[in-house]
C-alpha positions, 0 to 999 in steps of 0.5 A: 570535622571533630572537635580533636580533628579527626574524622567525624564518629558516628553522632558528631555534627560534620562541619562543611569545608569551602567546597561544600557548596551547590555550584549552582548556588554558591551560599548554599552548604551541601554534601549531597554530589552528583552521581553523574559529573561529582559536583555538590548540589543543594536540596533544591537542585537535586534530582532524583533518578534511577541511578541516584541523585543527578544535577539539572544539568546532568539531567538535561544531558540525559533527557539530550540523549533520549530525544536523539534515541527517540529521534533515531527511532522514529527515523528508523520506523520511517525507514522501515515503513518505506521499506515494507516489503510490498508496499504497493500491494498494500496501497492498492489495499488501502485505496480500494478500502478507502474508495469503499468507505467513500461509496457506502458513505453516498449509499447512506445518504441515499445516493450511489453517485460516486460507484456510478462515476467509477464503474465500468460499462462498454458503453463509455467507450463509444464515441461522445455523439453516440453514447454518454461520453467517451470516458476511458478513465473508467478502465482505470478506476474501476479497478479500485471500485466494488459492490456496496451491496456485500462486504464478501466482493471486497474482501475476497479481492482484497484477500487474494491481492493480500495473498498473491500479490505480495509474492509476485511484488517482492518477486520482480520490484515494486514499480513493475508490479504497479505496472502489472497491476494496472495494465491487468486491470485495463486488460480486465476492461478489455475483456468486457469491452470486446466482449460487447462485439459478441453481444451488444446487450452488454454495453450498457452492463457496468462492472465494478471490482478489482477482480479483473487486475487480481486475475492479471496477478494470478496470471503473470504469476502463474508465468513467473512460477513456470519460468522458474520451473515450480510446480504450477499444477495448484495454482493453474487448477484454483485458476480454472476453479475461478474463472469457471465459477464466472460461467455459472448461470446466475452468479453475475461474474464478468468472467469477460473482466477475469479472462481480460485481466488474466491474459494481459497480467501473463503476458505482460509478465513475459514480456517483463522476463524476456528483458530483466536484468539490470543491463536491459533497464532501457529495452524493459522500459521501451516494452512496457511503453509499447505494451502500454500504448497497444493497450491504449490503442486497443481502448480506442477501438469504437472510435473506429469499428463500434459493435452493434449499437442498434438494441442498445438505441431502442 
């Protein structure tokens, strides 16, 4: 206050009433309030911010709130990433890249032990006192195993799935699109494998590739796609390009594995549009079960009728 008792003018030293203390620091003077809670706070409590001035407290509250913003974000990042529209698509991709990475590791030290433990060839499908060893798991991870000799084998595959199996993905859910997948891809080893029952020279042929379980996509979407009475005419043509290319002398396609593959990735998508509905879940689940035991039964077939091994001995 002035001297007369009137406000302070312009030039006149203010004197500090008994409230013009830092809360914080009771003995300290100060005019100086927080922009957020109105309390006075001294030079050394106060922090600047883009609104103004702000107490260490209202700054805490703040900050309190941004960590739960940041927090919901990441919950909701989290949630998107569950949520990606074909997530299973994307994680055959991403093993199949990963699985690449592995074998061109090996071929770099000198080795190619880890494409020969995954690859294919009849065969593993002879009976263990027979062949090297009944190994039906190879009709599994082979499907996720390609060429280190070119990246085109790769990205080909990759590029279609990309293209492909996202749509049938989103189009009839992710764990029957899995099922799908993996059921083509046995179909892709079955073609192989029957086709040694025409010429046994091919036993000991080993395949790699996921070509055979993109074939089984393309198949099972040509069906969806006939179903829902879509023009079919593009698709059925780049198939019959496709599986053509495989007959071509010198190519080294198993056009065996894309016709396996093909054949079993469109019936299994029948078999799946005869039963959908959220009321026929259970009898969707007992045909899938069966068809995947007949395919199992079918991986099983040396066991009980073997092809002609005799050029294969010699």
């Amino acid at each position: 206050m002035a001297a007369n008792g009137s406000t302070p003018a312009f030039g006149e030293r203010a004197s500090y009433g008994p409230n013009d203390v830092c809360y914080r620091h009771p003995g300290v003077h100060s005019f100086t309030l927080c922009q957020r809670c109105g309390r006075t706070i001294c030079p050394q409590c106060q922090i600047t911010s883009p609104v103004g001035v702000l107490c260490p407290e209202c700054v805490k509250q703040t900050q309190s709130g941004a960590a739960q913003r940041s927090t919901r974000k990441v919950r909701v990042a989290g949630r998107r990433i569950a949520a990606l529209d074909s997530p299973v698509t994307y994680g055959i991709m991403a093993l199949c890249v990963l699985v690449f990475i592995v074998q061109s590791l090996s071929y770099y030290f000198g080795g190619s032990e880890v494409t020969r433990a995954l690859w294919y060839a009849p065969l593993y499908s002879l009976p263990g006192d027979v062949g090297p060893g009944f190994e039906p798991w190879r009709m599994f991870t082979v499907m996720f195993t390609h060429s280190t000799g070119t990246l085109l084998h790769i990205l080909f595959n990759m590029l279609a799935l990309w293209m492909f199996g996202r749509n049938l993905e989103q189009m009839i859910g992710h764990m029957q699109f899995l099922v799908l997948y993996l059921f083509a891809g046995i179909g892709g080893s079955l073609g192989s494998m029957f086709w040694a029952y025409v010429d046994p020279s091919t036993l000991v042929t080993p395949t790699v590739g996921a070509s055979g379980a993109i074939f089984g996509v393309l198949g099972a979407t040509l069906v969806a796609y006939k179903a829902a009475n879509v023009n079919i005419t593009s698709l059925a043509v780049l198939i019959a390009i496709n599986i053509g290319i495989g007959f071509l002398p010198g190519v080294g396609i198993a056009w065996q594995a894309h016709l396996g593959g093909m054949l079993v990735g469109a019936l299994t998508m029948w078999l799946m549009l005869g039963v959908r509905g959220p009321r026929k879940k259970t009898q969707r689940i007992l045909t899938l079960t069966s068809l995947g035991v007949i395919l199992a039964a079918l991986a099983c077939s040396y066991l009980v009728v073997m092809p002609d091994i005799s050029r294969w001995l010699s």
